[in-house]
FITOR-794538 format. One record per residue (C-alpha): x, y, z. Coordinates in steps of 0.05 Angstrom, whole numbers, plus 5000, padded with zeros to 4 digits. Layout:
XYZ
...
//
This chain:
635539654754
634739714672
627739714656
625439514584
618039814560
616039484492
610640014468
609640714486
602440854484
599141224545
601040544592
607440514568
609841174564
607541304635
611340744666
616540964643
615041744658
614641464735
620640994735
625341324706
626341744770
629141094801
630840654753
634640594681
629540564634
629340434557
622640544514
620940154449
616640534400
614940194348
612240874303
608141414313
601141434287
593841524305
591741034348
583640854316
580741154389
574741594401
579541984443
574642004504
578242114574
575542284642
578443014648
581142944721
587042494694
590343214681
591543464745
591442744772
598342694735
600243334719
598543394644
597744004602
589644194583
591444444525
591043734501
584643794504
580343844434
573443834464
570843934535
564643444541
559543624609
553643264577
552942564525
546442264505
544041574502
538841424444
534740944428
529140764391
529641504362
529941754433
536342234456
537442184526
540742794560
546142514611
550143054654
556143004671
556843414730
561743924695
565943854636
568343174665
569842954592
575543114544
576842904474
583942894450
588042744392
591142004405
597842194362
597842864397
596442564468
601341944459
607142384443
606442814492
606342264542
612542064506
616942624515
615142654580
618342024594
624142264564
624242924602
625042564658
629842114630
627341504595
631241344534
626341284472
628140714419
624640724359
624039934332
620939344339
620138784385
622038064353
622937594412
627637474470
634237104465
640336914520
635637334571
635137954540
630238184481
631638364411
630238944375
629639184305
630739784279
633640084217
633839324189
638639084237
636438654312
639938824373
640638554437
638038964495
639338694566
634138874621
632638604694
625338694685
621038874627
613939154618
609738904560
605239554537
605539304462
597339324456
591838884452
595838494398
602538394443
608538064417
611138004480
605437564503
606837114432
614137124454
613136804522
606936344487
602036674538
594436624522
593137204483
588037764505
580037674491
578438194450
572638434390
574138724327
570339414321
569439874255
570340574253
570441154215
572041884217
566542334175
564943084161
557342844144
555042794211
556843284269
555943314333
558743744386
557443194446
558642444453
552241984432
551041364441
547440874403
543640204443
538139884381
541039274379
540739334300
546439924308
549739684367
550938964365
551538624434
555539314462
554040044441
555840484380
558841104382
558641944346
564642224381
566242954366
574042904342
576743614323
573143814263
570843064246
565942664280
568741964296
562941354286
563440674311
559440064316
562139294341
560238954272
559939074200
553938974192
551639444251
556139924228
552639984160
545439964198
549240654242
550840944168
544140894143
540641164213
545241754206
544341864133
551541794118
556141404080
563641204097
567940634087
569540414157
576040104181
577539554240
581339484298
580839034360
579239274432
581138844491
574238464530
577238504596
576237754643
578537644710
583737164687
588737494646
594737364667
598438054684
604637794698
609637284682
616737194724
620337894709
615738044650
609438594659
603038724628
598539314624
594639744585
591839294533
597038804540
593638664601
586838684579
585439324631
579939584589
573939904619
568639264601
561439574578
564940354568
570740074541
574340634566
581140494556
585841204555
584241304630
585340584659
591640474618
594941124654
592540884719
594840214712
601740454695
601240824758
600440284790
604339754761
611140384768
608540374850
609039684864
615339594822
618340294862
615639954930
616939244919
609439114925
605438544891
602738814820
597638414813
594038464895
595039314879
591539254813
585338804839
585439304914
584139904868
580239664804
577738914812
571038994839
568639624797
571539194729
566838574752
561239064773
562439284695
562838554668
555338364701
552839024668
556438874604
552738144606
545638424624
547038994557
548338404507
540038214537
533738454522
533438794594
537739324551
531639714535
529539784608
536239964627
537340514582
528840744592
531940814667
536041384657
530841794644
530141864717
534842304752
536641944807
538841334755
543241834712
545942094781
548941344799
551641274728
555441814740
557441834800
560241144780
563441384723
566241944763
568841664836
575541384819
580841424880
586741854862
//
């Protein structure tokens, strides 16, 4: 079967890592570059799929929450965190695929014609034929403007990358005045710390608590909903395409991976994407949803005043932690 993957980030570059052992499988990059990402990841993906450590930029076993000028140590249980380096990570993803026998394409998806797609690169559009492709073209996806699919709910955030302020752990911000209705963000990120707030105007409140100043830059993350269509005939979502987005933690890196994992089973096994994606994730990503709700309320403060007991930062973790290989 020929296999088409428009976008080789971590979701698409890992379907295609897995079904290119069965299948004949072409990858569309678009270009490489440094995906606007705190770089956070739970560390077991590593030897959940077999990638190299030395990835890693930072090894994270604690974070703090603050607020209201108070920093709330959270362990982690081990170094159970690691930071890397988006361009870094994605291409390594990348040549694994082609290790094990993707072919990589660098272009551009423009739109589908006489039932295959075309592709542009080095000026010209071609016609690529495919029995099934996978939509992994971001939160942003062509593909889902190609087949006139609602597009995926997301917020613009602003972020910056800054040698005023450093840390050496991952903080998190929760006054509502730096945080907006979700959380900002001091990411250690090689020898940079990388800030983030959801708004402008929370971003510039974040500046001025920290004493810094930077021009910050936007980019959109997906606000996952139980709705999002994840398929469409013998067209595939996932990653952001699809929406699967941590809600509350946005984490994003590890879910994208894992989707791909499963998305490359069910294809493999002839099993129903959709059923496999709500069995494994569907009732931790609601869970998330009702806690994201709740954080955009004033019951934030008591929340966050919680996990100063240890039996509270215990179930956050533990949460955080107990994902099924």
């Amino acid at each position: 079967m020929k296999i088409l993957i428009i976008g080789a980030g971590p979701a698409g570059a890992t379907a295609a890592r897995l079904l290119s052992k069965n299948h004949e499988v072409t990858l569309i990059q678009d270009k490489e570059w440094d995906k606007p990402c705190g770089g956070g990841i739970k560390r077991k993906i590593f030897k959940q799929m077999n990638l190299d450590e030395n990835l890693i930029h930072h090894y994270i076993d604690k974070v703090y929450m603050i607020y209201k000028n108070e920093k709330i140590p959270i362990d982690l249980k081990g170094k159970n965190l690691a930071i890397v380096k988006r361009k870094e990570f994605d291409k390594y993803l990348r040549d694994l695929a082609v290790k094990n026998g993707a072919k990589l394409i660098y272009g551009k998806f423009k739109g589908f014609g006489y039932e295959k797609a075309i592709i542009q690169r080095n000026g010209k559009k071609e016609l690529i034929k495919y029995d099934l492709l996978i939509g992994a073209d971001g939160v942003n996806s062509t593909v889902r403007k190609a087949l006139n699919l609602p597009p995926i709910p997301k917020i613009i955030t602003h972020f910056a990358k800054t040698t005023q302020y450093k840390v050496d752990t991952c903080e998190f911000f929760f006054d509502f005045n730096l945080s907006g209705k979700y959380y900002a963000w001091a990411f250690p990120h090689l020898n940079q710390t990388h800030i983030g707030s959801v708004d402008k105007k929370s971003f510039e409140n974040l500046c001025k608590y920290l004493k810094i100043s930077v021009k910050p830059k936007g980019y959109f993350i997906p606000t996952w909903q139980e709705n999002i269509q994840i398929q469409h005939k013998n067209v595939y979502f996932v990653g952001d395409a699809a929406g699967q987005v941590m809600p509350l933690s946005f984490e994003g890196i590890y879910y994208a991976i894992k989707s791909a994992e499963i998305l490359a089973n069910s294809i493999i096994n002839n099993l129903d994407y959709k059923k496999e994606w709500e069995k494994r994730y569907l009732k931790k990503f609601k869970f998330m949803k009702m806690l994201e709700k709740i954080n955009k309320t004033k019951l934030r403060s008591f929340i966050v005043k919680a996990h100063r007991l240890n039996f509270v930062k215990n179930f956050s973790v533990s949460l955080w932690l107990n994902e099924r290989n």
